[in-house]
N, C-alpha and C positions, 0 to 999 in steps of 0.2 A: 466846543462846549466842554465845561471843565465836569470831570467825569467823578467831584464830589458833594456832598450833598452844599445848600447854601448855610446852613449853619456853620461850616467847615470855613465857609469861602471868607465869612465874615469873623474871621479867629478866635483867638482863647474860651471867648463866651461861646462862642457854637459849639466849641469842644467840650467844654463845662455839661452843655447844653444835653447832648449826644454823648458822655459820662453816663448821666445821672439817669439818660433812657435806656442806656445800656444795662444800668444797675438794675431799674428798676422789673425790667426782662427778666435778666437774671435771677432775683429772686423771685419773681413769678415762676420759672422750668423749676427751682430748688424746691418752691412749694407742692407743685404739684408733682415731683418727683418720690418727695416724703411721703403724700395724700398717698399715691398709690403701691409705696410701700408697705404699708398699714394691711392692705388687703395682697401679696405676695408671699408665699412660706418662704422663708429665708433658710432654705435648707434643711440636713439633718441636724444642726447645733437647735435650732428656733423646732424643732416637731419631739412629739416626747416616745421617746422608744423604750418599748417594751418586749424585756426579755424575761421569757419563763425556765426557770432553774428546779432540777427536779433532784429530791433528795429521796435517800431509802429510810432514814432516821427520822425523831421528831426534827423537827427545828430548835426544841429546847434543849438538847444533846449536847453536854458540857464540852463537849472536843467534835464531831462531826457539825450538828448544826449551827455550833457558836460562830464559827468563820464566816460561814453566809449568811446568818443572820446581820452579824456585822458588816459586811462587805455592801447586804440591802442598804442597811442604815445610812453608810456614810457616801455610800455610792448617788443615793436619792437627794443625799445634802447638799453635797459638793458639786452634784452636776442642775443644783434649782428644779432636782424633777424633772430634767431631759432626758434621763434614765430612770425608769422605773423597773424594777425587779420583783416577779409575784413568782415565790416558794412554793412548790407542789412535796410536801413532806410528807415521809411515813411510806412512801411507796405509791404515790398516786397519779404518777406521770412513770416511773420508770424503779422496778426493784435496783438492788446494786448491780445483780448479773446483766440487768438489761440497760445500763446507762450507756455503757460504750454508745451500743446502736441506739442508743435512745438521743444522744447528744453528735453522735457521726451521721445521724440522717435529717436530723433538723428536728427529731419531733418534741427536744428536749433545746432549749437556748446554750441552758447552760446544764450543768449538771457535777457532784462530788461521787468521788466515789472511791476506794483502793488501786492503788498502780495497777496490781495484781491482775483488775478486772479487763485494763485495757492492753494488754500483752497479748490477744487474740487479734488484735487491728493492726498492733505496732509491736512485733513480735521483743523488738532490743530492749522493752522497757522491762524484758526479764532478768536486764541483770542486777536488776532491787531484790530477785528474791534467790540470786544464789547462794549458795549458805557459806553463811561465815564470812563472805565475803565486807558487807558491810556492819559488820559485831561489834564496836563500840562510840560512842555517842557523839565525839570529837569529828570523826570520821562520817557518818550518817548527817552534821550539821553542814561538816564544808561540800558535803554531796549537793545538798540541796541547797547552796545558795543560788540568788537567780543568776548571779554574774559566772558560777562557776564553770567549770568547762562541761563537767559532767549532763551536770544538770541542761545546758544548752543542747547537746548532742539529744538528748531526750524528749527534749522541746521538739527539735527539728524533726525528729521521727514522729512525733505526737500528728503534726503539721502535715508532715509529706504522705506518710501513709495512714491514717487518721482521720484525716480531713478534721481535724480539733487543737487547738492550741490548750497550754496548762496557764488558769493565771497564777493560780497560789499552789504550794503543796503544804499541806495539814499533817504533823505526825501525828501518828499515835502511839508511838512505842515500837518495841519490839513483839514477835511471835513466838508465843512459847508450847506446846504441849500441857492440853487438861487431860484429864483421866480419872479414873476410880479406881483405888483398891492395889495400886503399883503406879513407879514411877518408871520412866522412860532414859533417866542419867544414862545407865548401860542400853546401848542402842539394839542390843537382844531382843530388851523385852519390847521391843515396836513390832515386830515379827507376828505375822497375820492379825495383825491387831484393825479394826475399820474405823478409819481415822476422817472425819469433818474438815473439809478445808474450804477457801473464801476463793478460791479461783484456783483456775487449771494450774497459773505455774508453779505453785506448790504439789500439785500431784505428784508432779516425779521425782519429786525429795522426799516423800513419803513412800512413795514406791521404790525406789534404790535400796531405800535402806529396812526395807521389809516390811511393811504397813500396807493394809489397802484405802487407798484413798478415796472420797467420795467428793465431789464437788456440789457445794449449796448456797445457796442462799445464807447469809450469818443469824437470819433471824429466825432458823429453821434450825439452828443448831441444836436449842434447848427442847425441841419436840424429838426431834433425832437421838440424840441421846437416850431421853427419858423413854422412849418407843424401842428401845436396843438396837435400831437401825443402824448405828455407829456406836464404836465405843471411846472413843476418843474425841479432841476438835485440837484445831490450830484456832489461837486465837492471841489477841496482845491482854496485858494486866487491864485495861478498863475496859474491854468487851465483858469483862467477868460478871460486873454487877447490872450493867444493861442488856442483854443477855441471859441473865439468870442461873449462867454456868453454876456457881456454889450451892445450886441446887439440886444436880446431876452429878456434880463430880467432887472430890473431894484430894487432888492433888494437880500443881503446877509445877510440872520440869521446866525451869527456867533457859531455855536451850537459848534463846538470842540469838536466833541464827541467819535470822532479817527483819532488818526493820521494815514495819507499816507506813507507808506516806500515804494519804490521802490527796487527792490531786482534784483541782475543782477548774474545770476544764469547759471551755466555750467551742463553739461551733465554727471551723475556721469562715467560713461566708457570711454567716451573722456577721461575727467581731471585723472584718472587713467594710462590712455595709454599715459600721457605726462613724462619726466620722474622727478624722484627729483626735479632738479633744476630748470624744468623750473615752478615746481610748486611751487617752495618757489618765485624765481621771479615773476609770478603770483600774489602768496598773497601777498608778500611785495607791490608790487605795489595799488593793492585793498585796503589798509590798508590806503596808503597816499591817494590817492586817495577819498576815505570814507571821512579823517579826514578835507582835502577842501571840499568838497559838507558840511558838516555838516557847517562849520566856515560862507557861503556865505548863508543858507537858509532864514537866520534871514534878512537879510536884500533884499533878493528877496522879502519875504513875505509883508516888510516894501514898497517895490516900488509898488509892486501888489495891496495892500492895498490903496496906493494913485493914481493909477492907476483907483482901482475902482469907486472913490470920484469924482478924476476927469471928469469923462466921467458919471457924473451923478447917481452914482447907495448909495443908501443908505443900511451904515451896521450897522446891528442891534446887540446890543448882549443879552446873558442868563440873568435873574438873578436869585440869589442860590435858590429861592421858582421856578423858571422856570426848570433851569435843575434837579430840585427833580421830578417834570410833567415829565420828562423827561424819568427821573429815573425807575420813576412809570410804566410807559407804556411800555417799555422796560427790566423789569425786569427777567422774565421770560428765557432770554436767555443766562444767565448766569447755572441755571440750566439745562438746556436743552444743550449744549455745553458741560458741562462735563460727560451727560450723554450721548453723541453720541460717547465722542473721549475718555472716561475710564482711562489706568492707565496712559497716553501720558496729558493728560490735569489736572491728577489731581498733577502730577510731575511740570507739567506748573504753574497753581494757586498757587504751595506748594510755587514755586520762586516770584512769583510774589507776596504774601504774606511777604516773607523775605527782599524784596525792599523793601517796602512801609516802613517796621520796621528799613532800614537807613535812615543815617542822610538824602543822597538825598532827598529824595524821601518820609518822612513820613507826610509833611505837604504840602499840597496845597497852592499855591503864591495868594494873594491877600484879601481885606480886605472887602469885601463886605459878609453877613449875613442874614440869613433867618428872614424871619418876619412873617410867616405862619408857624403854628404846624398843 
């Protein structure tokens, strides 16, 4: 008994036949394949995720809030609203001192805040704020690129001891000394003076060099001052007017002795739990994003600057026998840093060494010269 059907047995037409039932099968399992895809989540690309980002500033903040404000926007676009992002601004998910933990325990998605803040989690990312170390602009941009070496080594620390990835870093300028009634050029007059500062790791560059430092909150500084609680702060040229310094103090030692990056930083497990593409959307967007905040700081700083003139306040600057005093008093923490943070810091200096040795970056901008040996 032949062991195929009779349509078969009877040729071409049976087969024709036995074709066209097969087809018509076929598209029947395709239909109802579709039908029950309709009712299936197709993953995390197809579900809309939401992540909460906690800022200490308004969201309208021409240099901290602008970057996430931006980052919502285009992040919501580009991904059809499979990422949604809802701003908690002003302090209402997490001050600046509490985002570290606020963004390292999950109770914050994301969160911006100053390097400075997260050197308590990931001790290496203190080498942003050794002095002098990163002093002119050139130097400060190829730190922060994303490709850089520097910048990577920072990442990774972010990551491994952290529990937080960076996606952007935001500057703001440099940090200078406010004060009233004297300037700080000669490193003397810092001597018992009670100095405002934005995170620990500036404490002990205030303490070296004869200052007592008080660590706060940035939005506490203009109550601090005005209450005599401190008589000084650290701060960069556009905390000045959002902050209200020119109303407390009326002089800027231009010291430049590190720059401010603001770093807007995800939750390593969140950003894991997103999937592929919403993280290549993510970065891409971080990426433009970064590349406007860098292009506009030059000329915030520029407005800031005359901002300060205007409204009375006189800025001083270094000269190269000043920041050698500088130098000097602060020495010691260059040692002391890579003996805390070991093979993480001496991988750091190794890169930072190898900058200085390009073209960027091997020569300091300007023409003024010591006059004291």
């Amino acid at each position: 008994m032949s062991r195929f059907p009779a349509s078969i047995e009877r040729g071409y037409g049976g087969e024709i036949a036995l074709g066209r039932h097969r087809a018509g099968a076929m598209q029947g399992r395709f239909l109802c394949v579709f039908l029950i895809s309709l009712f299936i989540p197709q993953g995390a690309d197809a579900q809309q995720v939401k992540l909460k980002a906690a800022l200490h500033y308004s969201i309208n903040h021409p240099l901290i809030g602008a970057p996430l404000a931006r980052l919502k926007e285009e992040v919501e676009r580009r991904s059809d609203n499979s990422i949604s992002i809802e701003v908690f601004d002003n302090g209402r998910l997490a001050t600046d001192l509490e985002m570290a933990d606020a963004v390292s325990s999950g109770k914050a998605d994301m969160g911006i805040t100053a390097s400075q803040i997260f050197v308590g989690k990931a001790p290496a990312l203190a080498i942003l704020d050794l002095p002098f170390l990163f002093n002119f602009k050139a130097l400060v941009e190829a730190t922060a690129k994303p490709e850089g070496e520097i910048r990577k080594l920072i990442d990774e620390a972010l990551v491994a001891e952290a529990g937080m990835r960076s996606l952007l870093w935001q500057p703001l300028g440099d940090t200078h000394f406010y004060s009233k009634g004297r300037d700080v050029a000669d490193v003397a007059q810092l001597r018992g003076q009670r100095v405002a500062v934005p995170g620990k790791a500036l404490e002990e560059f205030v303490e070296r060099c004869g200052g007592r430092p008080t660590t706060l909150a940035t939005n506490d500084f203009h109550d601090a001052i005005s209450d005599r609680k401190v008589d000084m702060a650290l701060m960069t040229l556009g905390g000045n007017e959002v902050l209200r310094l020119w109303k407390v103090q009326d002089t800027i030692t231009l010291t430049a002795h590190a720059p401010v990056e603001f770093l807007l930083v995800v939750n390593e497990k969140r950003w894991q739990s997103l999937s592929q593409e919403q993280r290549i959307i993510m970065t891409r967007v971080a990426r433009i994003v970064e590349r406007e905040g860098r292009a506009r700081v030059a000329s915030i700083d520029k407005a800031a600057e005359r901002f300060a003139i205007e409204n009375g306040m006189k800025l001083v600057s270094l000269t190269p026998d000043q920041v050698a005093e500088w130098r000097a008093c602060s020495a010691g923490m260059l040692a002391d840093y890579m003996d805390r943070n070991g093979e993480r810091a001496r991988k750091l200096m190794a890169a930072y060494g190898r900058l200085r040795m390009d073209g960027c970056c091997s020569t300091m901008p300007g023409e003024a010269r010591f006059t004291r040996r």
